[in-house]
N, C-alpha and C positions, 0 to 999 in steps of 0.2 A: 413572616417573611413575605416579602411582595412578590409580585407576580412577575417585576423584573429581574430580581436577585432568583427567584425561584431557576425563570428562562437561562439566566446566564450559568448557574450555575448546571442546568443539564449542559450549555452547550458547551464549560468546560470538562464534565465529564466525559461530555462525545469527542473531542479533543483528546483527552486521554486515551479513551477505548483508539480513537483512529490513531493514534501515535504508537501505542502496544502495537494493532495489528500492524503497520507499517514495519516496527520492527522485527516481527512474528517475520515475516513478509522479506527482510532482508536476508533473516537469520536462514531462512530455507533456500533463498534463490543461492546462498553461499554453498548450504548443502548440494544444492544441483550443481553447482560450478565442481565440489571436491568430484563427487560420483559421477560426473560426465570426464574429469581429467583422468579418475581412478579405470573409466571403462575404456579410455584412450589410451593410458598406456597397456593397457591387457592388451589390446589389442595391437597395438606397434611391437610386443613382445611375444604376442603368437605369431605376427607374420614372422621377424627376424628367428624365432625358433624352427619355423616351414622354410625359410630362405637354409638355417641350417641344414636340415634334414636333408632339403635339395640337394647341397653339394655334398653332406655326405654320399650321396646317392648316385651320386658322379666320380664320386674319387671310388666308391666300393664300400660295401656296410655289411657288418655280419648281421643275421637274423635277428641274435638278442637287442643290439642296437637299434636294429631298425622295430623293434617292439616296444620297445624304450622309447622311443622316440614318438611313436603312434600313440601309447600312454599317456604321455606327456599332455600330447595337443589333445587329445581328448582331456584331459584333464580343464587344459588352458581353455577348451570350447565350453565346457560347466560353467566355466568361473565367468566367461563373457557372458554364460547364458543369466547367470545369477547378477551381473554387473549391469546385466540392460534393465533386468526387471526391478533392480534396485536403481536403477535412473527411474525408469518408467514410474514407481513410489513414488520417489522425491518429485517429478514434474508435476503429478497429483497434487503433490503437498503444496505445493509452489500454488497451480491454480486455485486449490481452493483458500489457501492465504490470501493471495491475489483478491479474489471474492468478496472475502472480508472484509477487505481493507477499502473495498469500494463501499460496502454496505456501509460501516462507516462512514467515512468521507460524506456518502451520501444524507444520512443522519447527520452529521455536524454540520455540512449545505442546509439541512431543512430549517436544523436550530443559528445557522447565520442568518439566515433568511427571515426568522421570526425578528430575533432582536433587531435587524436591522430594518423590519417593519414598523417595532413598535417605539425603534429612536425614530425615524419618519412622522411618527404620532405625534410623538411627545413634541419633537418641535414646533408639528402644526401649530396642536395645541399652544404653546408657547408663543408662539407669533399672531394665533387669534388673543391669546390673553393680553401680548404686549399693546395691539391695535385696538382693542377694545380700551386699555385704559389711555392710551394715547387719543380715541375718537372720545372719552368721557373728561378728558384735562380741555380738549378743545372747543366741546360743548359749553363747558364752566368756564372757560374764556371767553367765549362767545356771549355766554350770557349775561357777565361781568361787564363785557363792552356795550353790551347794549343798553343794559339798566345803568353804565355812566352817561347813555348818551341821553336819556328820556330823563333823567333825574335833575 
């Protein structure tokens, strides 16, 4: 295998790997979107539960209700506390996805950068081989014309 099939073919593995993380990458930022909506509405739903409580509190509330009630939001403050720390995970997850998918990236920049080094080469080279045989057909013209003219 040559040295150019060799190159390409890492750099379409590094393609691959950076396309996995990419997706790795989407698939978590999606997780973030669910658990930051899931900790919005906990939260829209313990205020509107405390807006409750309020008025019950206004219009008059017997004790067991209002124990009930203070249960309740204590309950619903766990669940926010469990809903942040479960964002605060997934944001993790996300960054360090993110990370990866730069490392990546970065690797398949290195390996675009080789191959389109050594298409650079090859051309050179290809354009010194072309003029070389263009200065050697011109030569043997040249020399053609001269030995018709001395002959």
């Amino acid at each position: 295998m040559s040295a150019s099939s060799q190159l390409a073919m890492l750099s379409d593995l590094a393609r691959d790997a950076r396309d996995q993380a990419g997706q790795l990458l989407a698939g978590e930022r999606q997780n973030e979107r669910q658990v930051a909506s899931q900790l919005e509405s906990l939260n829209r739903y313990r205020l509107e539960y405390a807006e409750r409580l309020q008025q019950a509190m206004r219009e008059g509330i017997d004790p067991a209700s209002m124990h009930n009630y203070q249960q309740f939001l204590a309950s619903l403050d766990a669940a926010l506390q469990r809903a942040r720390q479960a964002l605060d995970a997934q944001q993790q997850r996300v960054q360090q996805s993110q990370q990866q998918w730069q490392q990546e990236q970065k690797r398949l920049s290195a390996y675009d950068t080789l191959v389109s080094r050594r298409d650079v080469e090859r051309q050179r080279q290809e354009e010194r081989r072309e003029q070389r045989i263009n200065d050697e057909m011109s030569a043997g013209r040249l020399l053609r014309l001269r030995a018709g003219y001395t002959a």
